[in-house]
C-alpha positions, 0 to 999 in steps of 0.5 A: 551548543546548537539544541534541537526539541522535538514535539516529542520532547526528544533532545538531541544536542550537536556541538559545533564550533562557535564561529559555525554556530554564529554563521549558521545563525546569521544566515537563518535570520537573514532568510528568517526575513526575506525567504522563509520558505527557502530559509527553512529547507537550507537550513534543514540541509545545513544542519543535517549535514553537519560535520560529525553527525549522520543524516537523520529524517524528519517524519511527520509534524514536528514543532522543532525549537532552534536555540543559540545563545539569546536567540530563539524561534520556532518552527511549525508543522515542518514535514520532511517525509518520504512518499509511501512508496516510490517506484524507480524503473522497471524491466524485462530480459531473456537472460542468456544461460549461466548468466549472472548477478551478484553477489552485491547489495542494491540501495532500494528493493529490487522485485523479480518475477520469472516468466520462464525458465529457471535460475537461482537466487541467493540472500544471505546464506540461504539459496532458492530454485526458481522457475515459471510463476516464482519471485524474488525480493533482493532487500536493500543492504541484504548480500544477494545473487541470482543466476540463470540456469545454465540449460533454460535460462529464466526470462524475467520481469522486475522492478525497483522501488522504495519508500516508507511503506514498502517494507510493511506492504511486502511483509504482508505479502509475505516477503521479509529479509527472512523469506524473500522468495514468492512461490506461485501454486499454478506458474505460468510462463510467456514465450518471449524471446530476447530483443533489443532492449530498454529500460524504463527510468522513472527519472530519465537515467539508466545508471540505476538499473541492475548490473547493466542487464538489456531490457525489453518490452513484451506485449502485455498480451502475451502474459494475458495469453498465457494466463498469468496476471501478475506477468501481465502487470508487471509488463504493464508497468514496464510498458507505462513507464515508457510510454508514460512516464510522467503518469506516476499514479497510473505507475503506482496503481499498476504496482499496487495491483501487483502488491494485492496480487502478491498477497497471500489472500489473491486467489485464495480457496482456503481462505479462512472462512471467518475472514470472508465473514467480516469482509461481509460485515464490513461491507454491509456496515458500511453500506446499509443506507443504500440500495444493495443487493446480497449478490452484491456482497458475495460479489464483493468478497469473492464468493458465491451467494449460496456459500455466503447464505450458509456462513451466515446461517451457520456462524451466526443463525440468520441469513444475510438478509436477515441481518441486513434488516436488522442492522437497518433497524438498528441504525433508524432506532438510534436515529429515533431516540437522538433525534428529530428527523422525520420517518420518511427521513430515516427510512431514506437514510437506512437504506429501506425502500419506503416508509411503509416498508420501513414501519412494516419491518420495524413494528414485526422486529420491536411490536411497536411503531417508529412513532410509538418507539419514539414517544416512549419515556427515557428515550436518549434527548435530541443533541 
């Protein structure tokens, strides 16, 4: 009996054959002693594979206790974890009429976006017409299909990718196994027509790719002409990939600028109007101590200044202004009564253009002095 501790006090016993168990010992010692970094991953393999069991994934820092017999030891921080997210290729085709993938499932998610044309798409039992401007997600594992119309065939731009993150990213974009399909208010299409085509392999292999399709690549700025941004990225994607394809944080930047185009949020005129609020909270919470304009804050969450003058005044009776002011006031009254910096100090570091602007603001919001506050009796002692 071979026994595996978690960290998180889970047990779980793999029964293995006594001549297995010893040989498997023998061969952690031996690297125990000489390559302890290749021992560690070896071994790992070893008994993830195992006759009889199912691959399992650790994630995250695990104190793991291997114990056989009158052996023991123990392993520290060992982190086996998929990346957040991994981005495997990209492509683009003008698809000839009626044509057709599927139905089949895909390991990893597969995220199409129409460019133009019309076509169909199929997850489970449910069916969508698409058009210009649309997407759809194929979920791994999830039977799906797509068809080109047979009289204006969709052009389209896709990509494929995975990781521990992806499923929450896509969910908040409001793409789940239950709603797979984007539909975008004001689509736009490209006019491209089909080429000779490439795909763009993250890994080098085109095996991957969906059903063989011939893929393109289209100028990035005939998207940018046409108005469409998420177009226009997800043909940068594609681009990068070919052009750089060992540039993987330029890749992921691409794509996370896709995903926060997805959201529901990117271009939102409806957006609920507290939610700009706290945007504006936020921001100004965290940026109290430097020099910042409220144009900078309207610019930030992406409303005009008058519109953000009247959330203030209406949800909580003051001006942006005002309560900038006052968290700055707030913040130097806490560093006045824990401790013993200087008030040309705290003014700097509360974001006041001076002192003497600071001690102007402070004595009209309190009736008393940052020097008379901080002789008052009771105040909190200096740590």
């Amino acid at each position: 009996m071979l026994n595996i501790f978690f960290s998180s006090q889970t047990l779980i016993p793999i029964k293995i054959p006594p001549f297995l168990s010893h040989t498997v010992f023998c061969f952690f010692i031996h690297y125990t002693l000489y390559y302890w970094k290749e021992k560690l991953s070896l071994f790992l393999f070893i008994v993830i594979m195992l006759p009889g069991k199912k691959r399992f994934c650790l994630a995250g820092t695990y104190i793991l206790y291997f114990s056989g017999g009158t052996f023991m030891s123990d392993i520290h921080n060992l982190s086996v974890m998929e990346p957040p997210v991994r981005l495997y290729f990209s492509g683009h085709e003008q698809t000839s009429p009626s044509h057709a993938c599927g139905p089949g499932i895909w390991p990893h998610y597969l995220l199409h976006y129409v460019l133009s044309g019309t076509g169909t798409f199929q997850s489970e039992k449910q069916s969508w017409r698409l058009t210009a401007g649309d997407a759809f997600l194929i979920i791994p594992g999830v039977v799906s299909a797509y068809a080109a119309s047979s009289t204006d065939p969709w052009e389209y731009c896709w990509i494929g990718f995975d990781g521990r993150d992806a499923a929450d990213i896509l969910s908040a974009c409001g793409l789940t196994a239950a709603s797979p399909v984007y539909h975008s208010s004001s689509p736009a299409s490209v006019d491209g027509k089909a080429a000779e085509g490439r795909i763009s392999p993250v890994s080098g292999s085109t095996d991957a790719a969906p059903c063989g399709l011939s893929l393109c690549s289209v100028k990035v700025g005939e998207a940018q002409a046409a108005g469409d941004p998420m177009g226009e990225c997800l043909l940068s994607i594609n681009d990068m990939l070919y052009s750089q394809p060992g540039n993987t944080y330029l890749h992921l930047s691409l794509l996370y600028r896709f995903f926060s185009l997805l959201s529901p949020d990117a271009g939102n005129a409806e957006k609920n109007s507290s939610a700009y609020l706290q945007q504006a909270l936020d921001y100004l919470q965290h940026n109290y101590a430097y020099v910042i304009k409220i144009q900078d804050v309207a610019r930030y969450v992406g409303i005009d200044r008058t519109y953000l003058y009247k959330l203030f005044t209406r949800e909580l009776g003051i001006s942006p202004q005002q309560y900038l002011i006052r968290l700055r006031l707030s913040m130097a009254k806490r560093l006045l009564a824990s401790t013993d910096l200087r008030i040309t100090e705290i003014s700097n570091s509360c974001g006041f253009a001076d002192s003497a602007s600071f001690c102007h603001h402070f004595q009209a919001h309190f009736s008393i002095t940052p020097s008379q506050f901080r002789k008052e009796p009771g105040r909190e002692p200096v740590m």
